[in-house]
Backbone of each chain as nested JSON, in Angstrom:
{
  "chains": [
    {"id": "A", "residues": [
      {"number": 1, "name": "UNK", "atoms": {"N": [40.381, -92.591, -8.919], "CA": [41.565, -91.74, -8.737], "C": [42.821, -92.567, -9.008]}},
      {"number": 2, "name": "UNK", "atoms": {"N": [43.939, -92.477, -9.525], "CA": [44.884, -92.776, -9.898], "C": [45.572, -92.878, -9.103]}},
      {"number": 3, "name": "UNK", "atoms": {"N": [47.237, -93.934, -8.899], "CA": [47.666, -94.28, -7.773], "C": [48.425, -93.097, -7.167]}},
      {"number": 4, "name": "UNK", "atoms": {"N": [49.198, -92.243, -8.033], "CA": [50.009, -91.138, -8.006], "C": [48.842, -89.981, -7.097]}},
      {"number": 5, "name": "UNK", "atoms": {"N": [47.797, -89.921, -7.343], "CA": [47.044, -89.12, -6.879], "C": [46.601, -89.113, -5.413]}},
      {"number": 6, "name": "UNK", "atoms": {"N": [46.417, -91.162, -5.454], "CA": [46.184, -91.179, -3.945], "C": [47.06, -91.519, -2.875]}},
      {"number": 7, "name": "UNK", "atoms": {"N": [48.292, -91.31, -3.481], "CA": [49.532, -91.257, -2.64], "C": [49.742, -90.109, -2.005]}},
      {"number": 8, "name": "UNK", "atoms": {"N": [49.4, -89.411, -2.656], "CA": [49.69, -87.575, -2.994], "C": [48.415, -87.426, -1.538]}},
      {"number": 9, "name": "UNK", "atoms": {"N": [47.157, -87.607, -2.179], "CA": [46.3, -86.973, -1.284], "C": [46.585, -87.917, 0.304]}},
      {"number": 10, "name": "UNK", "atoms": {"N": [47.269, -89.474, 0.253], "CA": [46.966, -89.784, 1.468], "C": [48.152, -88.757, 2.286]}},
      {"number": 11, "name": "UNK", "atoms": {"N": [49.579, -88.231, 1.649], "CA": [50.656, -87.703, 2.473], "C": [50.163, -86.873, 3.24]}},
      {"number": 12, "name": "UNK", "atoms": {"N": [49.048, -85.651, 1.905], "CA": [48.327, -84.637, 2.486], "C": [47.398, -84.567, 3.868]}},
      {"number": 13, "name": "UNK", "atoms": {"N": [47.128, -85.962, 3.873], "CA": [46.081, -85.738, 4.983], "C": [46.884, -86.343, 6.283]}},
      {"number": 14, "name": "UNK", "atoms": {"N": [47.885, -87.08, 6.306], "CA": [48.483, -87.486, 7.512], "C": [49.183, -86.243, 7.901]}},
      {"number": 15, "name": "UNK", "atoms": {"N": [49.896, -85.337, 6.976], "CA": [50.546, -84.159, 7.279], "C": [49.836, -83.318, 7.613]}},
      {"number": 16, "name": "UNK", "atoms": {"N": [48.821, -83.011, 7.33], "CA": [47.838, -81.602, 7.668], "C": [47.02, -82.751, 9.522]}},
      {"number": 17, "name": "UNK", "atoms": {"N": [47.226, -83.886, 9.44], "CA": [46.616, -84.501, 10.91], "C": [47.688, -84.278, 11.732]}},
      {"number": 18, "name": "UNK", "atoms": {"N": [49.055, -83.73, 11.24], "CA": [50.37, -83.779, 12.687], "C": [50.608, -82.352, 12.414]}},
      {"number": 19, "name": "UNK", "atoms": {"N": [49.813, -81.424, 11.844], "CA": [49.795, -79.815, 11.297], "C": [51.762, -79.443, 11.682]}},
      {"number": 20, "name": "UNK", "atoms": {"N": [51.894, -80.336, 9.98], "CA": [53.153, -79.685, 9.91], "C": [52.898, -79.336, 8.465]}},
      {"number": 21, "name": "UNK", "atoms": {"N": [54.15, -77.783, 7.923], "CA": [53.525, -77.579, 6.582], "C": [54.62, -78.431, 5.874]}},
      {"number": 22, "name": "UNK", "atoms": {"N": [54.318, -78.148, 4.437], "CA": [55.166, -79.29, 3.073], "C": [56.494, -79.326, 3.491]}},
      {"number": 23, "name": "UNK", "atoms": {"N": [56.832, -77.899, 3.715], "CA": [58.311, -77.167, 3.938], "C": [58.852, -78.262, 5.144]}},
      {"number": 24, "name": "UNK", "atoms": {"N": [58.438, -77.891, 6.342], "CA": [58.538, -78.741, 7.067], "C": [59.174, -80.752, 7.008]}},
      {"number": 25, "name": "UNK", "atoms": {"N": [57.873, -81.144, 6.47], "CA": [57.551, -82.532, 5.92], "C": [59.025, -82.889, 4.964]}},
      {"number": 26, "name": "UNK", "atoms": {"N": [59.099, -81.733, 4.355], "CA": [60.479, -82.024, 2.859], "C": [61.812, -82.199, 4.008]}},
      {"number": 27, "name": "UNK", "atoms": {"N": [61.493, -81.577, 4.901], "CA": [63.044, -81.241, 5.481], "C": [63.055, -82.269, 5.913]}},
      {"number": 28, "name": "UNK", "atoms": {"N": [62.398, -82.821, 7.249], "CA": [62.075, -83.987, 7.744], "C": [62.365, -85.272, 7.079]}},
      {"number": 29, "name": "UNK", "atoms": {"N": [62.018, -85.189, 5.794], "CA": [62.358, -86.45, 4.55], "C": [63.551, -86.111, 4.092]}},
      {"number": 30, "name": "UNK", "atoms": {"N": [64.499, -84.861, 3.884], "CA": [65.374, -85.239, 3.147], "C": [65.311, -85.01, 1.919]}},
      {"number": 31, "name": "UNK", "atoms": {"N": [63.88, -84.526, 1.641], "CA": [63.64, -84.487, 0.269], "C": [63.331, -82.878, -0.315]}},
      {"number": 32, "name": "UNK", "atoms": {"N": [63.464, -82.853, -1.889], "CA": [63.367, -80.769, -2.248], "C": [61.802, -80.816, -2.005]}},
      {"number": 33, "name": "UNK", "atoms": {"N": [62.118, -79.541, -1.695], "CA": [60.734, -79.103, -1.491], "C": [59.245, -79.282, -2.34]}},
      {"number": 34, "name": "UNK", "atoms": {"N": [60.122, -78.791, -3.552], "CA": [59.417, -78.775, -4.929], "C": [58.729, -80.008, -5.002]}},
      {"number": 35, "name": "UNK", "atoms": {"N": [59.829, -80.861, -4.925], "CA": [59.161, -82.346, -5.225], "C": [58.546, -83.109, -4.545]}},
      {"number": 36, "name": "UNK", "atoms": {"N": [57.895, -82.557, -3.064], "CA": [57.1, -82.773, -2.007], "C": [56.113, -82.272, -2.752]}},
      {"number": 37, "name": "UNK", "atoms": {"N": [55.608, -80.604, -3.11], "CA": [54.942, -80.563, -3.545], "C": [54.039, -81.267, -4.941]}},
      {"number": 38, "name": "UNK", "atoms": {"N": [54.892, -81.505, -5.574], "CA": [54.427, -82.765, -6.947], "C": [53.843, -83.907, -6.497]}},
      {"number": 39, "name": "UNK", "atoms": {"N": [54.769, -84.577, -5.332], "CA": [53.911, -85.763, -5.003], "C": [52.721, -85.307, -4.105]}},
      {"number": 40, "name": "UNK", "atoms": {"N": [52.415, -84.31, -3.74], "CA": [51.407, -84.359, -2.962], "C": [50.167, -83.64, -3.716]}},
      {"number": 41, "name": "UNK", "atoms": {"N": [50.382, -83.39, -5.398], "CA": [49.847, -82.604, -6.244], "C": [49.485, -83.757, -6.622]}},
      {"number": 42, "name": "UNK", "atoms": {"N": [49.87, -85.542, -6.384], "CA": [50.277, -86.203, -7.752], "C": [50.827, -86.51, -8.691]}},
      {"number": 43, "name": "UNK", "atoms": {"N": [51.637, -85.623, -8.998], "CA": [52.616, -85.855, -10.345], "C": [53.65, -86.721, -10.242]}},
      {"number": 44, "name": "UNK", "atoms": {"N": [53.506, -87.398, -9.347], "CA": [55.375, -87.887, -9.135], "C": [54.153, -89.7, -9.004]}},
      {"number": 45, "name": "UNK", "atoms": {"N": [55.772, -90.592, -9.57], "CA": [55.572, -91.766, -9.906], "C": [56.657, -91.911, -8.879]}},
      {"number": 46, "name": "UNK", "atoms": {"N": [56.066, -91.781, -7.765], "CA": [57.093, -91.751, -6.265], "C": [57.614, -93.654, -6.108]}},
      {"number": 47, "name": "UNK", "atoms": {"N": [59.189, -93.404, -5.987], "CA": [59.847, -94.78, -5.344], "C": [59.379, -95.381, -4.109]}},
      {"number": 48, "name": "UNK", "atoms": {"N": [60.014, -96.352, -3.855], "CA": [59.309, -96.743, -3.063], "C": [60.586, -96.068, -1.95]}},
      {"number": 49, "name": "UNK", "atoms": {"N": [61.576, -95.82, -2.041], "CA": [62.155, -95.503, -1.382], "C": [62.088, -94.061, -0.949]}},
      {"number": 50, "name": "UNK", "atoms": {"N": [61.568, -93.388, -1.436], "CA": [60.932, -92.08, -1.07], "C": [59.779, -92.092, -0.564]}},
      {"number": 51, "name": "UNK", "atoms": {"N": [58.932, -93.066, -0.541], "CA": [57.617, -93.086, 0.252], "C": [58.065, -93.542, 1.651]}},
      {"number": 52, "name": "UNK", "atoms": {"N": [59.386, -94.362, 2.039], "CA": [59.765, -94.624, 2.835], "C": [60.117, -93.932, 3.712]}},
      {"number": 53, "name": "UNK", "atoms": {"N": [61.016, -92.944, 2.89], "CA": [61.678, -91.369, 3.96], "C": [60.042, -90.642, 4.331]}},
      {"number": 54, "name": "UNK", "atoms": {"N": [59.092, -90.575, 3.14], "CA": [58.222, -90.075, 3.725], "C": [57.147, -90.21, 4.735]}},
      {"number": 55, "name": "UNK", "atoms": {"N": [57.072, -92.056, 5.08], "CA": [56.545, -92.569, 5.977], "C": [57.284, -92.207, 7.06]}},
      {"number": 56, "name": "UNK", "atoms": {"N": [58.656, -92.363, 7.612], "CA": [59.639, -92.162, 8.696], "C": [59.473, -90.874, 9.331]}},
      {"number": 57, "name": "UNK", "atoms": {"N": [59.398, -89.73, 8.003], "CA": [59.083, -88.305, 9.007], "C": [57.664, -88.041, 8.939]}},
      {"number": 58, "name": "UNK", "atoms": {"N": [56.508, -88.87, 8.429], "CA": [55.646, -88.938, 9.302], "C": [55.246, -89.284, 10.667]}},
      {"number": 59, "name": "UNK", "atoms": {"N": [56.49, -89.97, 10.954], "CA": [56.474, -90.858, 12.366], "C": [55.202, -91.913, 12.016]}},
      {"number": 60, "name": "UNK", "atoms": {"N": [54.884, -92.303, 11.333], "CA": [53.76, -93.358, 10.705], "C": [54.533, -95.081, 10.433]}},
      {"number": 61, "name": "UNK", "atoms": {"N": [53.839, -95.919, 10.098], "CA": [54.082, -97.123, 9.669], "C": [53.375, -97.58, 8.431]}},
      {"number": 62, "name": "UNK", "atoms": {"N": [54.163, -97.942, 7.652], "CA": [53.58, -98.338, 5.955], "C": [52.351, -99.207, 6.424]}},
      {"number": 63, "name": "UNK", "atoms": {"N": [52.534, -100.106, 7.558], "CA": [50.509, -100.947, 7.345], "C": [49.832, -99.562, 8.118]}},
      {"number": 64, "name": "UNK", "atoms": {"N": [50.159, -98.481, 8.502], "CA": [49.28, -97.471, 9.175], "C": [48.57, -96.521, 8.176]}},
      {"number": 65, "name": "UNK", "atoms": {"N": [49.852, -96.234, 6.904], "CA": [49.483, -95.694, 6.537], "C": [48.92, -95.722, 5.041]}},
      {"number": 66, "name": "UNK", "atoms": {"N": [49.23, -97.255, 4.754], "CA": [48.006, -97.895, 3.744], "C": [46.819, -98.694, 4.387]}},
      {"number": 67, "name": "UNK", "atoms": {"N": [46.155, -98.554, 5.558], "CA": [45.43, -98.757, 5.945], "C": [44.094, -98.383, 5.536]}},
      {"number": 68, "name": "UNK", "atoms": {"N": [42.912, -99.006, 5.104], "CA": [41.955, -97.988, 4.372], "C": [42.723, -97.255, 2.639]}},
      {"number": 69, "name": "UNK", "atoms": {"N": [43.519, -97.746, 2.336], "CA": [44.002, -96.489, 0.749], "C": [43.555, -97.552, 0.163]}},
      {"number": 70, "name": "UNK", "atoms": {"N": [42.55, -98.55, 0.074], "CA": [42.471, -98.744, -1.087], "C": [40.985, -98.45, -1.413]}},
      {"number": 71, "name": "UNK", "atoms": {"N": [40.36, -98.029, -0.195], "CA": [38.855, -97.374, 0.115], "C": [39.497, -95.709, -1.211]}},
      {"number": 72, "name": "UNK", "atoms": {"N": [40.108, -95.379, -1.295], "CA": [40.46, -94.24, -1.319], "C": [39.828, -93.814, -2.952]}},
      {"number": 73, "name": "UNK", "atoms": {"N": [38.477, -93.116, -3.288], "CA": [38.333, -92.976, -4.472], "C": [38.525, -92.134, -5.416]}}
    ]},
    {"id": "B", "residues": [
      {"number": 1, "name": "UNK", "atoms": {"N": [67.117, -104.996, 7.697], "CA": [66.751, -105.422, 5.533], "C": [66.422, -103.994, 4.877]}},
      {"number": 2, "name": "UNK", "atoms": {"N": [66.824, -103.369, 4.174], "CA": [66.791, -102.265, 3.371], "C": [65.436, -102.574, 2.88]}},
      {"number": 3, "name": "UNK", "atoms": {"N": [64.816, -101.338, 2.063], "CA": [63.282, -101.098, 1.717], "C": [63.241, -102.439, 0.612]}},
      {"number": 4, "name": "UNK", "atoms": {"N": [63.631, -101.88, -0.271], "CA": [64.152, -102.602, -1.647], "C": [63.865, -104.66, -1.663]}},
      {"number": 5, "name": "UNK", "atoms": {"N": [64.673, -104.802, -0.72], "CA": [64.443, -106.409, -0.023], "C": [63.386, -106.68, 0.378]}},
      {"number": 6, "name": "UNK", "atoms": {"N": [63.158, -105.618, 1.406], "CA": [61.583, -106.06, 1.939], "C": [60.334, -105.954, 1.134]}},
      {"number": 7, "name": "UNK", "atoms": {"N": [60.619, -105.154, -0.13], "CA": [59.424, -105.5, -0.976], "C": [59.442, -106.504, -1.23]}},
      {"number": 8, "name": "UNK", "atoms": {"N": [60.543, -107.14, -1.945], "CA": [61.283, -108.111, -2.692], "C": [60.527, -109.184, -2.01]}},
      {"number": 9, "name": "UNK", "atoms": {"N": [61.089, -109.212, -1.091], "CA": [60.365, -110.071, 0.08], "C": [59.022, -111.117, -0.101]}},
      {"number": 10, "name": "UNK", "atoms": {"N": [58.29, -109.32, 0.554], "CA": [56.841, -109.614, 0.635], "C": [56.366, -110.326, -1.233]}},
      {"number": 11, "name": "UNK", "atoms": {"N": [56.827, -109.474, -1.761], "CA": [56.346, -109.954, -3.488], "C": [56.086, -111.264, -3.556]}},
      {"number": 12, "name": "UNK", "atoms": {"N": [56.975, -111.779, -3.197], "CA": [58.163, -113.64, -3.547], "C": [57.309, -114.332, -2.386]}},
      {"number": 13, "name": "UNK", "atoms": {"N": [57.017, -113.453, -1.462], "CA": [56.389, -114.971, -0.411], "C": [54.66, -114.701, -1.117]}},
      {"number": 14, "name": "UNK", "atoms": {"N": [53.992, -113.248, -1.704], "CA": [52.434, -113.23, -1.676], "C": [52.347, -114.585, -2.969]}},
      {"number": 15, "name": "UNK", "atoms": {"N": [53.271, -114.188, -3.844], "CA": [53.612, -114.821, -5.347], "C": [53.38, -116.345, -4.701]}},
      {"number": 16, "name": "UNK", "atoms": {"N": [54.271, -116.997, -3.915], "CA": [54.05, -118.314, -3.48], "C": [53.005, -119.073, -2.964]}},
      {"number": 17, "name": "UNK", "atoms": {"N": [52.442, -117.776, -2.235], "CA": [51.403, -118.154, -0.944], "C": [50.401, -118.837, -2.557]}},
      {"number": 18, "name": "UNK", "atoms": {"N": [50.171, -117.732, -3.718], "CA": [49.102, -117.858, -4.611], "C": [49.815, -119.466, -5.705]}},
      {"number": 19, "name": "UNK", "atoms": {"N": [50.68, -119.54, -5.769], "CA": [51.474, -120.811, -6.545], "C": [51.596, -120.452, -7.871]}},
      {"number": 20, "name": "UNK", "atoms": {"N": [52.41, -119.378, -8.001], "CA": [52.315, -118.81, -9.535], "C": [53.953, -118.934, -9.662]}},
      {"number": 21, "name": "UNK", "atoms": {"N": [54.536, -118.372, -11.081], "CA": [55.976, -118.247, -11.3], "C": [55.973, -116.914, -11.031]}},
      {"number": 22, "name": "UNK", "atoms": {"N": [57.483, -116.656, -10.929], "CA": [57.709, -114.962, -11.621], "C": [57.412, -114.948, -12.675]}},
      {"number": 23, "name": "UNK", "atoms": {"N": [57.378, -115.626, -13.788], "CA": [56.996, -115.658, -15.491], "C": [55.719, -115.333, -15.106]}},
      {"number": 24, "name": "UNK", "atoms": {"N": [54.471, -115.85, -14.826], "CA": [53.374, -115.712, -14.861], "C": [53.456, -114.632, -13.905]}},
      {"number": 25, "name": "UNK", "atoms": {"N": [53.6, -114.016, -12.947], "CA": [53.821, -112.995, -12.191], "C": [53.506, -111.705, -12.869]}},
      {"number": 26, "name": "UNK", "atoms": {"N": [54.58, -111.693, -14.139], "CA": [55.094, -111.071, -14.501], "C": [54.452, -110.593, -15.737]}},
      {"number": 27, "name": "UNK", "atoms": {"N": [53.641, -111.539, -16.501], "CA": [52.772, -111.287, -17.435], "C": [51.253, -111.217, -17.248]}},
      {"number": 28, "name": "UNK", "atoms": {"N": [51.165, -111.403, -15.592], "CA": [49.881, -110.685, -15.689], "C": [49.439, -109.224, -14.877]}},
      {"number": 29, "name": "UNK", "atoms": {"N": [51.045, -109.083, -14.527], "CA": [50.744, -107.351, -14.131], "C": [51.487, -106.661, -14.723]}},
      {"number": 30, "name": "UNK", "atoms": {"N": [52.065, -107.327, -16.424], "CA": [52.652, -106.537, -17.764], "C": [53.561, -106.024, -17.367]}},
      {"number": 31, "name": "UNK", "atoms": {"N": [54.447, -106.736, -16.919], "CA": [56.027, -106.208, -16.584], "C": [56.998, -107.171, -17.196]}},
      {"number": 32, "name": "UNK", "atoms": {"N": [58.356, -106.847, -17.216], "CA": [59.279, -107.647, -17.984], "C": [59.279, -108.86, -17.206]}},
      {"number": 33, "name": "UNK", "atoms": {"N": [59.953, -109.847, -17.36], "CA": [60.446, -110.864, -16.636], "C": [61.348, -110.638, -15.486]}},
      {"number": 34, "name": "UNK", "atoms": {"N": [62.424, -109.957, -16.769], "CA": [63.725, -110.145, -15.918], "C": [63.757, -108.857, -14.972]}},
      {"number": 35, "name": "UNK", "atoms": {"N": [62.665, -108.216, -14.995], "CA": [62.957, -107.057, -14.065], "C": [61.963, -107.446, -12.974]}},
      {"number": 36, "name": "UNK", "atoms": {"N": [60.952, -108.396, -12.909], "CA": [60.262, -108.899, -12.117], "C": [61.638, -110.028, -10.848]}},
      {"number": 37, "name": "UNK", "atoms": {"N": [62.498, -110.349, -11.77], "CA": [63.21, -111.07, -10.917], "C": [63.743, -110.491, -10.078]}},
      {"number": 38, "name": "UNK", "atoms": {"N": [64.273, -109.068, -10.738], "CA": [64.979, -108.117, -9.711], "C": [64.585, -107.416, -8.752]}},
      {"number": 39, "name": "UNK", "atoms": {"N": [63.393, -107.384, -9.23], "CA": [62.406, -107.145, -7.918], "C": [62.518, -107.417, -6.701]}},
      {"number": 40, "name": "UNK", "atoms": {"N": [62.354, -109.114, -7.26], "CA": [62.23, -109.879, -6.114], "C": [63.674, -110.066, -5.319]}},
      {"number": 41, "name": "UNK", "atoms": {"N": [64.609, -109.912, -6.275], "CA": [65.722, -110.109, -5.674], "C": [66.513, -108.51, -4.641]}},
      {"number": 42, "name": "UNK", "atoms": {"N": [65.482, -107.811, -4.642], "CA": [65.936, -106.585, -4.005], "C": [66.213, -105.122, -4.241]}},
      {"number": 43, "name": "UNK", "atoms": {"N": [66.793, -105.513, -5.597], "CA": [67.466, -104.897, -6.667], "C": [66.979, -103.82, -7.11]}},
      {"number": 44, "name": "UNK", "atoms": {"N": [65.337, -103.418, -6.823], "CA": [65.154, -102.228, -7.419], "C": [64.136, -101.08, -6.425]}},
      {"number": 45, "name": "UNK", "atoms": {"N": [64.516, -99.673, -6.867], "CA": [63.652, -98.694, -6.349], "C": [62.532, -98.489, -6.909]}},
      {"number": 46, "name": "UNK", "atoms": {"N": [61.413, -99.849, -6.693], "CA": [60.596, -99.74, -7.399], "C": [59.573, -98.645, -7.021]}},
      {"number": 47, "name": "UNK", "atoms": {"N": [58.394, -98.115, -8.221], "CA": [57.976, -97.194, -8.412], "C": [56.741, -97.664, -7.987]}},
      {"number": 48, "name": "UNK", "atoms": {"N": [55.557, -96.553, -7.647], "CA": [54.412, -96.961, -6.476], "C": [53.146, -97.533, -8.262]}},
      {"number": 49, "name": "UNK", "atoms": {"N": [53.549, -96.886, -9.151], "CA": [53.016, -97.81, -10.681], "C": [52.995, -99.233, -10.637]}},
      {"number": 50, "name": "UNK", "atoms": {"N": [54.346, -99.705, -10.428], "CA": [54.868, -100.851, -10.528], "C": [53.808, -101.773, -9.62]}},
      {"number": 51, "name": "UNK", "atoms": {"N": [54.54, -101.067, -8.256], "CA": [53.951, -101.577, -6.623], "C": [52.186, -102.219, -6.722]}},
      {"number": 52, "name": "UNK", "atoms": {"N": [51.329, -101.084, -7.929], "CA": [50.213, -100.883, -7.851], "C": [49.848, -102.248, -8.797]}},
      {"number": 53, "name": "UNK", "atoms": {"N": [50.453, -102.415, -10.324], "CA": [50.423, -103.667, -10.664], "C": [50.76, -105.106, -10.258]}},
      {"number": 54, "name": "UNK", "atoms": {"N": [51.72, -105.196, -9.695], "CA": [52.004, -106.283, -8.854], "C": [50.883, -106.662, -7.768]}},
      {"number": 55, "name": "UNK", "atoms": {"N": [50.202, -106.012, -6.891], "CA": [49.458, -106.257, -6.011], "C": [48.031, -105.925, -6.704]}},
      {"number": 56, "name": "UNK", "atoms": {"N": [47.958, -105.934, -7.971], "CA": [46.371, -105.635, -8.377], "C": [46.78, -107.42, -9.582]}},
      {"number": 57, "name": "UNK", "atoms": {"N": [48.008, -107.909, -9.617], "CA": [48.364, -109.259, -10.339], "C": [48.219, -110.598, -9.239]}},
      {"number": 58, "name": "UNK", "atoms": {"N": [48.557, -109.738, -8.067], "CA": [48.196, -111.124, -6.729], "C": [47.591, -110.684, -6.35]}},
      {"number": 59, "name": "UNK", "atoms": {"N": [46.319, -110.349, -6.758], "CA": [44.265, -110.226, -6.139], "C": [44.931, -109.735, -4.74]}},
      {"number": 60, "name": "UNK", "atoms": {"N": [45.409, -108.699, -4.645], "CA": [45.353, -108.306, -3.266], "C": [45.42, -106.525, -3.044]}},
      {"number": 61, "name": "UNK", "atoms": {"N": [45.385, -106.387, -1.896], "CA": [45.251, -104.966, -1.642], "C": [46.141, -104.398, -1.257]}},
      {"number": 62, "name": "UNK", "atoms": {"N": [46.44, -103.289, -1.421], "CA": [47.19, -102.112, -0.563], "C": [47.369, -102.64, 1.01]}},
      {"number": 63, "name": "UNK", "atoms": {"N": [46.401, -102.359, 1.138], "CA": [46.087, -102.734, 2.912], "C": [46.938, -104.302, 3.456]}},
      {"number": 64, "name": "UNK", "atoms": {"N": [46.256, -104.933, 2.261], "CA": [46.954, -106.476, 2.569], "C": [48.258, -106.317, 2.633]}},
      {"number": 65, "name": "UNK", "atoms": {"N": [48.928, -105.747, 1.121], "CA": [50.14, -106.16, 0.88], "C": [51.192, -105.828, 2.165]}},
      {"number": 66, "name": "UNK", "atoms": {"N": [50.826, -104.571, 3.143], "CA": [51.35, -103.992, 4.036], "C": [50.939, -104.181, 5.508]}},
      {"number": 67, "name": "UNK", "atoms": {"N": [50.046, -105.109, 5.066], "CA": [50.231, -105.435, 6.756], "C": [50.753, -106.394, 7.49]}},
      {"number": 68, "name": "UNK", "atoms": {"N": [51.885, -105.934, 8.35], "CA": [52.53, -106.468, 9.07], "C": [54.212, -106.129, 8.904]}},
      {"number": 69, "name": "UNK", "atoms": {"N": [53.827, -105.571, 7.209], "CA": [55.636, -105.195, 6.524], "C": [56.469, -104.641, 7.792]}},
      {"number": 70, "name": "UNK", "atoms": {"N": [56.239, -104.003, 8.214], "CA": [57.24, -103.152, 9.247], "C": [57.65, -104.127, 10.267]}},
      {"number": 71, "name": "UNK", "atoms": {"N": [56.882, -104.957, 10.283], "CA": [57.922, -105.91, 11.221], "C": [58.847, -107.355, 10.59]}},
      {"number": 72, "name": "UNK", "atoms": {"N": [59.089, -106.654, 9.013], "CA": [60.2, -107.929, 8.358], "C": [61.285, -106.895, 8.814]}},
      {"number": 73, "name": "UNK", "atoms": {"N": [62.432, -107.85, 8.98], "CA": [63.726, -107.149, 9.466], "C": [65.105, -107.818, 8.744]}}
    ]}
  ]
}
């Protein structure tokens, strides 16, 4: 799986584990909606500074939540 | 320390820990030089592409590269 992909699928699964929806998650980050959805589709060649806002309104920590991603196939 | 630095950071100390240059850094996870410097120097919103070559150029992991990050300050 590609890195874009397993960025995408890890957001998906920490967000669907604190059952908040995308809508939610985007607001929380700061970020459009749309483009929550892309990265969590994959499509986005996400900054690092946007994985950042998106770690923060996970309430998560970057070693928490690359923990295990490189198991990720 | 802003995101940006703290990659910068971590990059410049994994890069050392292994005893390589940024030149060699830089040509074996096919990135420019001079944008490898800026890297390191803070300077950029780097992209999780980038992130993914750099840490697949210092034999290391996801998991590795991030653990402990949240507590550089």
């Amino acid at each position: 799986m590609n890195i874009k992909s397993k960025i995408g699928q890890r957001i998906r699964a920490l967000r669907l584990q604190k059952g908040i929806s995308q809508e939610q998650l985007a607001l929380k980050a700061e970020l459009d909606r749309t483009y929550m959805t892309s990265v969590e589709n994959g499509k986005r060649n996400i900054s690092i500074q946007n994985i950042e806002k998106i770690i923060k309104a996970l309430e998560t920590t970057f070693e928490e939540f690359f923990k295990g991603f490189d198991l990720i196939v």
